[in-house]
N, CA, C and O atoms as a Tripos MOL2 file, in Angstrom:
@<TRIPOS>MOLECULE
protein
  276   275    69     0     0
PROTEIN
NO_CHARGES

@<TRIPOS>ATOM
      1 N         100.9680  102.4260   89.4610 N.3       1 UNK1
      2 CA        101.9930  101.8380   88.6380 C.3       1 UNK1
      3 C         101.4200  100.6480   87.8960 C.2       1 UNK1
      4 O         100.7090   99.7840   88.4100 O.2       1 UNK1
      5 N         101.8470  100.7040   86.5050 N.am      2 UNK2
      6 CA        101.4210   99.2970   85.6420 C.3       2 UNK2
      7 C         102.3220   97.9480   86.1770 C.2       2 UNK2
      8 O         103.5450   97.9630   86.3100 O.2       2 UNK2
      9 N         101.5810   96.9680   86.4090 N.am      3 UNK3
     10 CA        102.0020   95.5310   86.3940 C.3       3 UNK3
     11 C         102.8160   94.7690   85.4020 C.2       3 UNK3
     12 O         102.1690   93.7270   85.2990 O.2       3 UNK3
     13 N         104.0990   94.6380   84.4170 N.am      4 UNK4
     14 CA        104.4740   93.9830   83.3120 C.3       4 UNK4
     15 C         104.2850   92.5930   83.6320 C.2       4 UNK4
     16 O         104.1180   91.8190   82.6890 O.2       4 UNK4
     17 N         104.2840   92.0920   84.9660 N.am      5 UNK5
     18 CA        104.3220   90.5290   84.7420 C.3       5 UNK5
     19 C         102.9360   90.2030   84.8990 C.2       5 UNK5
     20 O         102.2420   90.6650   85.8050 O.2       5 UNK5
     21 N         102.4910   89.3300   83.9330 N.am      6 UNK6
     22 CA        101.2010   89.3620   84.2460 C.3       6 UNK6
     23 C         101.4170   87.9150   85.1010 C.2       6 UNK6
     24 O         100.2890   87.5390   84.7810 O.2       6 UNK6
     25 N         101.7560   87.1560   85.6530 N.am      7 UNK7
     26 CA        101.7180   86.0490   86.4810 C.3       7 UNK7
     27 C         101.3520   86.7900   87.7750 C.2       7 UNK7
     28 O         100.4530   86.3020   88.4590 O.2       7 UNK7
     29 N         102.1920   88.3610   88.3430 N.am      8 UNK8
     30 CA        102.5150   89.1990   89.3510 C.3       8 UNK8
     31 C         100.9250   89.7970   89.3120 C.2       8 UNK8
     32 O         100.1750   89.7000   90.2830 O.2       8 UNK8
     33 N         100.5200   90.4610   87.9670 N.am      9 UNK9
     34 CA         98.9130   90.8360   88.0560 C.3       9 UNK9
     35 C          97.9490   89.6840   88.8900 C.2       9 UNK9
     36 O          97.2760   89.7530   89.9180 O.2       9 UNK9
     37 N          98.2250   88.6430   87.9520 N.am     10 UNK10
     38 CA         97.3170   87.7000   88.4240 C.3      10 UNK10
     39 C          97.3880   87.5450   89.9630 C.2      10 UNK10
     40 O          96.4370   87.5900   90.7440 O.2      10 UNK10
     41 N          98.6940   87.3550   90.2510 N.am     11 UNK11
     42 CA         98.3280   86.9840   91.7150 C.3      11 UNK11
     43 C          97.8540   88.2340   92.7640 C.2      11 UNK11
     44 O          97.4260   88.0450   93.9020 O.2      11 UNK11
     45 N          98.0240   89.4940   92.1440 N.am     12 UNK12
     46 CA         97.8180   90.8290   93.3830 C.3      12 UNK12
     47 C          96.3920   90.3810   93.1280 C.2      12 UNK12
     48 O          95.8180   90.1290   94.1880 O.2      12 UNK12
     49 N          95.4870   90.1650   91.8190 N.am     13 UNK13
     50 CA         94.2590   90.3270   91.7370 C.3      13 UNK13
     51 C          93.5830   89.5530   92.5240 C.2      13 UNK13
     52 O          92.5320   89.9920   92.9910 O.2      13 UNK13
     53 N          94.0640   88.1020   92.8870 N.am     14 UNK14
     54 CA         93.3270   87.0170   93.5500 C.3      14 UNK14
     55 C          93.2980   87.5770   94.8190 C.2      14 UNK14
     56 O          92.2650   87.5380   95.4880 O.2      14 UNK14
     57 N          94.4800   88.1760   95.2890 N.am     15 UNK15
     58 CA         94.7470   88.3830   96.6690 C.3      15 UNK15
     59 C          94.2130   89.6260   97.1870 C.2      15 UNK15
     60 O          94.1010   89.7430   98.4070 O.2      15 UNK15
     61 N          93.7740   90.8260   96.2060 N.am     16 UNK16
     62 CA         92.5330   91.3100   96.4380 C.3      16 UNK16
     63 C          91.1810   91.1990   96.4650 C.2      16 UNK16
     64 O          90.3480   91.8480   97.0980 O.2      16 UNK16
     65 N          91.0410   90.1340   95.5630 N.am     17 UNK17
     66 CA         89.5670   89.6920   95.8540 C.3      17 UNK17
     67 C          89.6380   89.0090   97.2030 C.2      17 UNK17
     68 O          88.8090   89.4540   97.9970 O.2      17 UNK17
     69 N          90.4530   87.9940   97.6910 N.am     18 UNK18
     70 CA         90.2960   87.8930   98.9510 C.3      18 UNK18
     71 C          90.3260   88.1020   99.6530 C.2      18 UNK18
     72 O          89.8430   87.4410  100.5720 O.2      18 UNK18
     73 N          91.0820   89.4920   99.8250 N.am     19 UNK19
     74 CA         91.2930   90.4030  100.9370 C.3      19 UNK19
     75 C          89.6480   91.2180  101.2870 C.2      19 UNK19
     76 O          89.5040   91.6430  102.4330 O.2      19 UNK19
     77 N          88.8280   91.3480  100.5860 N.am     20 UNK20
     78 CA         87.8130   92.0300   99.7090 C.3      20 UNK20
     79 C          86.5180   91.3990  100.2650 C.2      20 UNK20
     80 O          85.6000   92.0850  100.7130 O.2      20 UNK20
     81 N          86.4950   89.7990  100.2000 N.am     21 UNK21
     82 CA         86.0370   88.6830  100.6650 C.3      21 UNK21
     83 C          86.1910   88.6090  102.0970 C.2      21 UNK21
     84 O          85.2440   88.0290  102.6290 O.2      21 UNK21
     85 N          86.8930   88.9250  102.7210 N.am     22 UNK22
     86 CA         87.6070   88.5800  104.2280 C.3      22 UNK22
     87 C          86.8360   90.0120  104.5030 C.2      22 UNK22
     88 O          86.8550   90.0370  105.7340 O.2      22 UNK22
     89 N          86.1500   91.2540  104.0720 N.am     23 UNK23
     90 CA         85.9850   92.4710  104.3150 C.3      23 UNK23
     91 C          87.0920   93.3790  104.9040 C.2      23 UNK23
     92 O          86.9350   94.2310  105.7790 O.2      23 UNK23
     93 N          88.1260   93.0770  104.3310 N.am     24 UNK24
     94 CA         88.9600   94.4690  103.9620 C.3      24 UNK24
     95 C          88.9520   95.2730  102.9460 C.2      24 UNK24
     96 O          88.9800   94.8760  101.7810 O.2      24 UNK24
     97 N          88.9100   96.5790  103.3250 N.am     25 UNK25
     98 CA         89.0850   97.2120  102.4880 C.3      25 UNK25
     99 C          90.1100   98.6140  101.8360 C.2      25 UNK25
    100 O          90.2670   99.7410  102.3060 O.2      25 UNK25
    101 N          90.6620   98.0020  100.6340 N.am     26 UNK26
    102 CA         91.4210   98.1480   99.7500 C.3      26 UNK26
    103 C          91.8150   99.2920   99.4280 C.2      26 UNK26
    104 O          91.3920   99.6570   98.3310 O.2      26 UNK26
    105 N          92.6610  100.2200  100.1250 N.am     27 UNK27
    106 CA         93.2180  101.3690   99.6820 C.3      27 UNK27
    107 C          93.6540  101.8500   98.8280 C.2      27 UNK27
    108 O          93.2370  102.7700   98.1250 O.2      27 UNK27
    109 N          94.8630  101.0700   98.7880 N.am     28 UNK28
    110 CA         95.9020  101.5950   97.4790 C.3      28 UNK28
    111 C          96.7520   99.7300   96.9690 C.2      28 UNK28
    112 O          97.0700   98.7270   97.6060 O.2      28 UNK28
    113 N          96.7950  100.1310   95.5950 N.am     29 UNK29
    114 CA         97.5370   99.0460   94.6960 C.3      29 UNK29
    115 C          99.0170   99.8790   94.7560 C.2      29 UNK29
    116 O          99.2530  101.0870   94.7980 O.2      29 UNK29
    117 N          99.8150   98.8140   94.7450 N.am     30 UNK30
    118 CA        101.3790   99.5170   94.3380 C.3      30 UNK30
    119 C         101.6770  100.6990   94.8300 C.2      30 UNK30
    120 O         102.3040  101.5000   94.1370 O.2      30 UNK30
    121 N         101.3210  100.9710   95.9700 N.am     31 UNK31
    122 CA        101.9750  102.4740   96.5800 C.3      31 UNK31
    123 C         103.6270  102.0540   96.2320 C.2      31 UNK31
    124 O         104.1870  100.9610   96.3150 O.2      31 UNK31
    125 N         104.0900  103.2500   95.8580 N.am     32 UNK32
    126 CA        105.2540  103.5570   96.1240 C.3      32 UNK32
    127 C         105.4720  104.7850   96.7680 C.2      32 UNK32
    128 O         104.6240  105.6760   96.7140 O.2      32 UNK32
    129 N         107.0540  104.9740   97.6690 N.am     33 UNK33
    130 CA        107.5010  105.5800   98.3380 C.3      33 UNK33
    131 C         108.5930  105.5700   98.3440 C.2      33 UNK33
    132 O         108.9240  104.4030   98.5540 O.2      33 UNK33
    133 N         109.8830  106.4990   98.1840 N.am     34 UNK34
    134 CA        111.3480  106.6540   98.1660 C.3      34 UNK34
    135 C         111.5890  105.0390   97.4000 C.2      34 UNK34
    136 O         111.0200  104.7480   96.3480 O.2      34 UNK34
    137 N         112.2730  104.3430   97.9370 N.am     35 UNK35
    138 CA        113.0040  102.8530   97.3380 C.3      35 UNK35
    139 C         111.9480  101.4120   97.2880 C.2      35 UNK35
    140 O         112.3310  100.4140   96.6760 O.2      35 UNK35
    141 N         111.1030  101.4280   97.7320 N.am     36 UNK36
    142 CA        109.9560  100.4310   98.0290 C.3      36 UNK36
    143 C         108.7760  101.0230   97.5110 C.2      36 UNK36
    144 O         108.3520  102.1500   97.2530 O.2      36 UNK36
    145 N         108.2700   99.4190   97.4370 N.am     37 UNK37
    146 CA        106.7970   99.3930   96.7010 C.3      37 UNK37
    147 C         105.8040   98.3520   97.9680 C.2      37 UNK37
    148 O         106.1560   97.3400   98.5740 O.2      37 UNK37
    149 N         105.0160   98.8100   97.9920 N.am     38 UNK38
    150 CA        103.8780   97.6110   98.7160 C.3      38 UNK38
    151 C         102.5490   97.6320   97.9500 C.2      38 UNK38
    152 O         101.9300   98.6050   97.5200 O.2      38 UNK38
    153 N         102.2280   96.1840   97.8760 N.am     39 UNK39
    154 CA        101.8410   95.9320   96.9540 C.3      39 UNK39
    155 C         100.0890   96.2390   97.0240 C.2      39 UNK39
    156 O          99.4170   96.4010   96.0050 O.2      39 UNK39
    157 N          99.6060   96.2730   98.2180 N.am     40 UNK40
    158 CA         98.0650   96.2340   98.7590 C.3      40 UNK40
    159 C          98.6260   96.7580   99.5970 C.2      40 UNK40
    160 O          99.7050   96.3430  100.0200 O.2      40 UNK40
    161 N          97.7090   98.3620  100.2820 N.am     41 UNK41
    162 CA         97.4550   98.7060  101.5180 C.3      41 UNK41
    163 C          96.0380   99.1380  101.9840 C.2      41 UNK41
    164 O          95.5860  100.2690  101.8050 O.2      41 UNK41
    165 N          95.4370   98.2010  102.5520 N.am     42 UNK42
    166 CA         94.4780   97.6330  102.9490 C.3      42 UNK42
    167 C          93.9410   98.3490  104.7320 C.2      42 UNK42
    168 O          94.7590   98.6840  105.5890 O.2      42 UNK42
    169 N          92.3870   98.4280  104.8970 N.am     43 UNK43
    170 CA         92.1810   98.2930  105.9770 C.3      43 UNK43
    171 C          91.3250   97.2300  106.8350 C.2      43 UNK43
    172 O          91.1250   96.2650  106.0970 O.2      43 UNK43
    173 N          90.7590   97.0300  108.0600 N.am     44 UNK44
    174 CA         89.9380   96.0660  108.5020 C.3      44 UNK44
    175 C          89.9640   96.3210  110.0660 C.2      44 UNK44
    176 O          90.8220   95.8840  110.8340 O.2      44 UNK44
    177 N          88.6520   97.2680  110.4710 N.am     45 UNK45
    178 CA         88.6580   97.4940  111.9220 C.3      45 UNK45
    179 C          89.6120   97.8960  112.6330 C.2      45 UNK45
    180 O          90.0970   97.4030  113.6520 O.2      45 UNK45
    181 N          89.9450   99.0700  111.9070 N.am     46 UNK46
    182 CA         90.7210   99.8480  112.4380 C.3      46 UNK46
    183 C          92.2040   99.5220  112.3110 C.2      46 UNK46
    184 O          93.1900  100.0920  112.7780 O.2      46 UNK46
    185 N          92.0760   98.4030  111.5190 N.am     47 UNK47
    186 CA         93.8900   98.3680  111.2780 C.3      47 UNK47
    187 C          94.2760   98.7660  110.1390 C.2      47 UNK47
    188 O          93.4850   98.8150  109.1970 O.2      47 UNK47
    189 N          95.4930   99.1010  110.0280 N.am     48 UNK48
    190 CA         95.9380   98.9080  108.8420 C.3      48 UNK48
    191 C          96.5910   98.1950  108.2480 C.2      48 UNK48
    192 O          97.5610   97.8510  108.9230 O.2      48 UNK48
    193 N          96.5670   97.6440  107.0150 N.am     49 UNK49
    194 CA         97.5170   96.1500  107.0930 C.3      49 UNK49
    195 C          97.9620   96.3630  105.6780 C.2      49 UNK49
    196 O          97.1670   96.6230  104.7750 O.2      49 UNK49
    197 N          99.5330   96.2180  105.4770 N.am     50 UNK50
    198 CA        100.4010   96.4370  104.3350 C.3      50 UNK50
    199 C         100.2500   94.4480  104.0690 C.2      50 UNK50
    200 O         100.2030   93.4670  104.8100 O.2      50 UNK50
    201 N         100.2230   94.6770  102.7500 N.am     51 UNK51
    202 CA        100.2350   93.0840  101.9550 C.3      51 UNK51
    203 C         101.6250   92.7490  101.3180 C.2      51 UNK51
    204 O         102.0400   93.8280  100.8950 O.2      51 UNK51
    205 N         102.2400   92.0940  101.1360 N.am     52 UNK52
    206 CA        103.5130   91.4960   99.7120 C.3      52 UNK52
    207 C         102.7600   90.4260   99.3900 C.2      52 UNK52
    208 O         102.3860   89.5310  100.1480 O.2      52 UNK52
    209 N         102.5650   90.5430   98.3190 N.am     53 UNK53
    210 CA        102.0330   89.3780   97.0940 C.3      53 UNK53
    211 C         103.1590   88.8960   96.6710 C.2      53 UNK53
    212 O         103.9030   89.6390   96.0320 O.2      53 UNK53
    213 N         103.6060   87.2860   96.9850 N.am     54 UNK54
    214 CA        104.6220   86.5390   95.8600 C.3      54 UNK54
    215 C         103.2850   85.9220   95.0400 C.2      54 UNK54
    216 O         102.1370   85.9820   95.4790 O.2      54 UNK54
    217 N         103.6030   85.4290   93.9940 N.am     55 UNK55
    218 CA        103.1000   84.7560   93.3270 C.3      55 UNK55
    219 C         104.3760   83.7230   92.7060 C.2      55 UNK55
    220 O         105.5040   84.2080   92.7850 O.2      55 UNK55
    221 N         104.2680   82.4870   92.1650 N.am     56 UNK56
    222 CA        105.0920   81.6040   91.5770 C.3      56 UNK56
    223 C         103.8320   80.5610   90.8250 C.2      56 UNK56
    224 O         102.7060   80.2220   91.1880 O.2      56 UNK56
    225 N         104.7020   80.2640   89.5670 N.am     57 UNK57
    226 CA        103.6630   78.9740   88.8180 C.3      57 UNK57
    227 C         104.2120   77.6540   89.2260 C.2      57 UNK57
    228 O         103.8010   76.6170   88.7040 O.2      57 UNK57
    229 N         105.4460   77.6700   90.4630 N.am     58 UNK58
    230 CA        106.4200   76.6650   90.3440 C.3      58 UNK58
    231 C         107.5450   77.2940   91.6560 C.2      58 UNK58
    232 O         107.8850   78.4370   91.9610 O.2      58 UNK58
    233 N         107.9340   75.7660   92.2750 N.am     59 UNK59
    234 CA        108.4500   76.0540   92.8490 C.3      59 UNK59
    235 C         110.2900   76.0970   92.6270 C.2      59 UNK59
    236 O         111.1090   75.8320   93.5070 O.2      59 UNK59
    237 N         110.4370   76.2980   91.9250 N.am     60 UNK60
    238 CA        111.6710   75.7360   90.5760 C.3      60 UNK60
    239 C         112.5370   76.2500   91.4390 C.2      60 UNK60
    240 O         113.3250   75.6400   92.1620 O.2      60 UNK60
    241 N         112.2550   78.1280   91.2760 N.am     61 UNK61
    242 CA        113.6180   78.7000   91.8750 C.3      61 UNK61
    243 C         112.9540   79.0910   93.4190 C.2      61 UNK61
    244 O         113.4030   80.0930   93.9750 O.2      61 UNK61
    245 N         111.7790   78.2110   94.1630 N.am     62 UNK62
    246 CA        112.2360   78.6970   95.6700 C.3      62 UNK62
    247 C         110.1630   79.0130   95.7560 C.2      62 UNK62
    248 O         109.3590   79.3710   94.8950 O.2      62 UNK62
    249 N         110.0290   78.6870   97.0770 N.am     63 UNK63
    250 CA        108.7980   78.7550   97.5460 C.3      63 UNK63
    251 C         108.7680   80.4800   97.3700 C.2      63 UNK63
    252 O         109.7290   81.2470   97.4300 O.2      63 UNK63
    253 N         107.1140   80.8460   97.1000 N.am     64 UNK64
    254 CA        107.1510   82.2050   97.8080 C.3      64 UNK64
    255 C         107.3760   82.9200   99.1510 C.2      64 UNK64
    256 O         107.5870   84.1310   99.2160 O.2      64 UNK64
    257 N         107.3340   82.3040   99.9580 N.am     65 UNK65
    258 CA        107.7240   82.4210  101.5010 C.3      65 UNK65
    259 C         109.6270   82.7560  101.2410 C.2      65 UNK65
    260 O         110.0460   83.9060  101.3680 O.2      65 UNK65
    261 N         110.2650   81.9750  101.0000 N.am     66 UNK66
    262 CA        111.6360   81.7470  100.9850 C.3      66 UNK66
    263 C         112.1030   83.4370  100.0800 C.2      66 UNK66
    264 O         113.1830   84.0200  100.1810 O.2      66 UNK66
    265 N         110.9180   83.8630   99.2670 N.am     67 UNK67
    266 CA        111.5460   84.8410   98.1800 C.3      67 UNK67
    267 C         111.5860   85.9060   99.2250 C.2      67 UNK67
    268 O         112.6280   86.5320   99.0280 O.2      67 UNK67
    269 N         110.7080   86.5900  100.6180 N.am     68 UNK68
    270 CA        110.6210   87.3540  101.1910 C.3      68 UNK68
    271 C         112.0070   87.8530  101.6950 C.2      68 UNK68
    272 O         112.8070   86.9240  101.5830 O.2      68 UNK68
    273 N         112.5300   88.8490  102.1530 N.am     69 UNK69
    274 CA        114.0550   89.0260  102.5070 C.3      69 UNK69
    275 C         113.7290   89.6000  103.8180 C.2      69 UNK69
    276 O         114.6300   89.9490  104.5810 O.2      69 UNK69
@<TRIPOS>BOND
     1     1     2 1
     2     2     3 1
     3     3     4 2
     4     3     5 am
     5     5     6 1
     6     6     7 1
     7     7     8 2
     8     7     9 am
     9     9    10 1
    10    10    11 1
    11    11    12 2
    12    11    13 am
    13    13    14 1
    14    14    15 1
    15    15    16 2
    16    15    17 am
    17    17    18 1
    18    18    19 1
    19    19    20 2
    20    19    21 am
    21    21    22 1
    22    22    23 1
    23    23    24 2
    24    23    25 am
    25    25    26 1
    26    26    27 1
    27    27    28 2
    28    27    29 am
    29    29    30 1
    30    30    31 1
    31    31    32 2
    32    31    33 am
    33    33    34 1
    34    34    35 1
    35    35    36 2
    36    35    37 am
    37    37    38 1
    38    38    39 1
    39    39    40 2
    40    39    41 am
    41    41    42 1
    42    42    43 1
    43    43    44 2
    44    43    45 am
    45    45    46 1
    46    46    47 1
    47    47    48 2
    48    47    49 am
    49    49    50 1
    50    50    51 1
    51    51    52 2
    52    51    53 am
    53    53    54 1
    54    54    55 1
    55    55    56 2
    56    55    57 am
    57    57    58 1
    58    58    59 1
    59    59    60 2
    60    59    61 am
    61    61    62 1
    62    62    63 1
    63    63    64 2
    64    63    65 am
    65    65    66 1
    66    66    67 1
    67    67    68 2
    68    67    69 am
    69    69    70 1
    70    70    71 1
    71    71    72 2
    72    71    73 am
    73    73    74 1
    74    74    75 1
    75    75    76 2
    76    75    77 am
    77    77    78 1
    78    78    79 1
    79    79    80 2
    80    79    81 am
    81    81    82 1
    82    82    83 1
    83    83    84 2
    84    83    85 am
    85    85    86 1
    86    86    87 1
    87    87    88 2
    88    87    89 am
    89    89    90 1
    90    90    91 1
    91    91    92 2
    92    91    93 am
    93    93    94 1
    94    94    95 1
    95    95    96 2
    96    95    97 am
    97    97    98 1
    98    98    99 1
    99    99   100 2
   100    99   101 am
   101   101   102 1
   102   102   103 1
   103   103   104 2
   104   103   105 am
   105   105   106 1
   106   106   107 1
   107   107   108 2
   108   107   109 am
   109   109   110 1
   110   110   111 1
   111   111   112 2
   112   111   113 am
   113   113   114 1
   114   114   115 1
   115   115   116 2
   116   115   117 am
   117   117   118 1
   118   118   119 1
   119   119   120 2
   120   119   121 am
   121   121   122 1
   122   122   123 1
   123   123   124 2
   124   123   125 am
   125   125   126 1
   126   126   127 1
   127   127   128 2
   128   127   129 am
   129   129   130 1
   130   130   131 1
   131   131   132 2
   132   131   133 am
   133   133   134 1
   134   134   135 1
   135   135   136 2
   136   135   137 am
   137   137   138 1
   138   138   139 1
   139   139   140 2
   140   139   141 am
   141   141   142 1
   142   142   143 1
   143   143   144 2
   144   143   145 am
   145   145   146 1
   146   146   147 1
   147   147   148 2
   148   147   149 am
   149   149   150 1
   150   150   151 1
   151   151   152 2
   152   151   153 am
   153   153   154 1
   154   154   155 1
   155   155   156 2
   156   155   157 am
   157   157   158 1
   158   158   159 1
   159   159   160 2
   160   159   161 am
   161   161   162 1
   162   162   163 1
   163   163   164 2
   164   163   165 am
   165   165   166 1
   166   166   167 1
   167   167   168 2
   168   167   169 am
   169   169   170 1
   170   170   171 1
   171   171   172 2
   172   171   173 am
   173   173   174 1
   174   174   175 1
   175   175   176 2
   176   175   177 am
   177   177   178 1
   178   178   179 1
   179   179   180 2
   180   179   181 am
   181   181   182 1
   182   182   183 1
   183   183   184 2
   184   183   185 am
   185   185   186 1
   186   186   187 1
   187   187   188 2
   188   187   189 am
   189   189   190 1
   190   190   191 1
   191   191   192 2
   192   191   193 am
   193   193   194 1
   194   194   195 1
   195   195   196 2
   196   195   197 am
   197   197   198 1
   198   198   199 1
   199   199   200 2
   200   199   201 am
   201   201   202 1
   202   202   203 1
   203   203   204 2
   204   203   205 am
   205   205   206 1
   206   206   207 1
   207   207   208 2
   208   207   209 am
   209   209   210 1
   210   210   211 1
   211   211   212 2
   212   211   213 am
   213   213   214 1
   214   214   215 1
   215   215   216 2
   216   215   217 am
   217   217   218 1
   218   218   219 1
   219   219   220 2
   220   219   221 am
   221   221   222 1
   222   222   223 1
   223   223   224 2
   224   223   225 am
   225   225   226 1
   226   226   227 1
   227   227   228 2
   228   227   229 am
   229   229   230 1
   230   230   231 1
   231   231   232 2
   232   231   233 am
   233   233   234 1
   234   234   235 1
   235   235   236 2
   236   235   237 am
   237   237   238 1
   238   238   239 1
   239   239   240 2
   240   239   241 am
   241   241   242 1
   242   242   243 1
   243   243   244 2
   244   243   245 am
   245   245   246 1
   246   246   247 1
   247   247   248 2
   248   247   249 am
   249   249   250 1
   250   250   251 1
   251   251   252 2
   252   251   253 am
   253   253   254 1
   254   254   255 1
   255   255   256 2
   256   255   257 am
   257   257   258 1
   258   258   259 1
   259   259   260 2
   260   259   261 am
   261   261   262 1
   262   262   263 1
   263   263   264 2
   264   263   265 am
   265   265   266 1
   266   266   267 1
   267   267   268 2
   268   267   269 am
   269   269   270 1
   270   270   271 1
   271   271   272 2
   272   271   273 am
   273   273   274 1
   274   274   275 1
   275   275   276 2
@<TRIPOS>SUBSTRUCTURE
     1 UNK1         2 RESIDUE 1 A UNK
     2 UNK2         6 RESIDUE 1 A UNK
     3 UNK3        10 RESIDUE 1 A UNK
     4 UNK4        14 RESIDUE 1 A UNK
     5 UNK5        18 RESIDUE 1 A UNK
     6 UNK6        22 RESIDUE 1 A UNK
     7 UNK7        26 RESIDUE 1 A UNK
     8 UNK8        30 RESIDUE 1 A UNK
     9 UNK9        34 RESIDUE 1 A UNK
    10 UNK10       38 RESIDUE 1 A UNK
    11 UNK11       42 RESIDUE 1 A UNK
    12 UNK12       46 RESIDUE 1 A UNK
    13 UNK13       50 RESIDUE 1 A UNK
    14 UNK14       54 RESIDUE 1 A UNK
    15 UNK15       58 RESIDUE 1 A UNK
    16 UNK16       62 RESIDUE 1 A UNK
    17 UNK17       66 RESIDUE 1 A UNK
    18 UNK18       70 RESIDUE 1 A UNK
    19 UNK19       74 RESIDUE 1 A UNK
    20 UNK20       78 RESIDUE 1 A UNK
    21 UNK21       82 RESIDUE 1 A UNK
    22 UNK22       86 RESIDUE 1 A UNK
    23 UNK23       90 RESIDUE 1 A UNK
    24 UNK24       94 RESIDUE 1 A UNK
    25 UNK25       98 RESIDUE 1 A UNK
    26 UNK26      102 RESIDUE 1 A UNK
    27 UNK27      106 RESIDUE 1 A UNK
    28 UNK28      110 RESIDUE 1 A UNK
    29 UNK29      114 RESIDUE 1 A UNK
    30 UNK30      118 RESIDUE 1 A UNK
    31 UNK31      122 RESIDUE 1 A UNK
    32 UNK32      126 RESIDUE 1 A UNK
    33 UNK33      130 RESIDUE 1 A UNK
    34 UNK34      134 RESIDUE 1 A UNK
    35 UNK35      138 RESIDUE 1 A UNK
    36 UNK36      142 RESIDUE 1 A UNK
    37 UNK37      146 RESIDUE 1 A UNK
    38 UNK38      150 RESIDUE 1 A UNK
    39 UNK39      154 RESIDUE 1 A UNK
    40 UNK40      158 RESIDUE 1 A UNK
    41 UNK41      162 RESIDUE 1 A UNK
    42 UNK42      166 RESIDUE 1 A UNK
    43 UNK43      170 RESIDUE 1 A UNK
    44 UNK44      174 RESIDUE 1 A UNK
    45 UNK45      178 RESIDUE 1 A UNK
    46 UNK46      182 RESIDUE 1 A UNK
    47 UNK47      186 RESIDUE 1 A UNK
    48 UNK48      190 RESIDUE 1 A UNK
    49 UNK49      194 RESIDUE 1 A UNK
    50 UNK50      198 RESIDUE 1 A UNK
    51 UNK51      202 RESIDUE 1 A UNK
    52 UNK52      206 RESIDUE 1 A UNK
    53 UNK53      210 RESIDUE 1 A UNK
    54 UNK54      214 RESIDUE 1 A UNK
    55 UNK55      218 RESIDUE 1 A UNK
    56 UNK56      222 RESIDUE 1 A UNK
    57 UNK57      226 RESIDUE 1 A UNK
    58 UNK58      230 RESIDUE 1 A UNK
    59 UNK59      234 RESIDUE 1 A UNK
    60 UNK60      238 RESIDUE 1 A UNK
    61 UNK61      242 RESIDUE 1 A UNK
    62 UNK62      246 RESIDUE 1 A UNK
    63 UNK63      250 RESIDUE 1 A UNK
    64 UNK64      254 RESIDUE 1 A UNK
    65 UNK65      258 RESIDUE 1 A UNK
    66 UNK66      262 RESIDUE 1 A UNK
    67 UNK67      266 RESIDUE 1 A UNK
    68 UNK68      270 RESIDUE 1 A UNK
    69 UNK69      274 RESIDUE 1 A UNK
């Protein structure tokens, strides 16, 4: 799936290079499935580890932590 926000690009990209950096490695961008999206699904010694990327330039309308539901 294409990215429209590029603030949202920017931040999956950082957070794959560091995931990348940390030696995980990087399955799938934007899987989707029925009603949900995850954004990085990633592995690392045998795990598997699903990512959510917030990104924010600002904490205006709410930390990224707080946006999680």
């Amino acid at each position: 799936m294409r990215i429209t926000n590029p603030v949202g690009l920017l931040g999956e990209n950082h957070a794959v290079d560091f995931l990348k950096k940390k030696g995980y490695i990087i399955i799938e961008r934007n899987f989707r499935k029925g009603y949900g999206e995850i954004d990085i699904v990633a592995t690392k010694d045998n795990t598997l580890v699903f990512v959510e990327v917030k990104t924010r330039t600002s904490d205006a309308y709410g930390t990224p932590f707080e946006a999680i539901t």
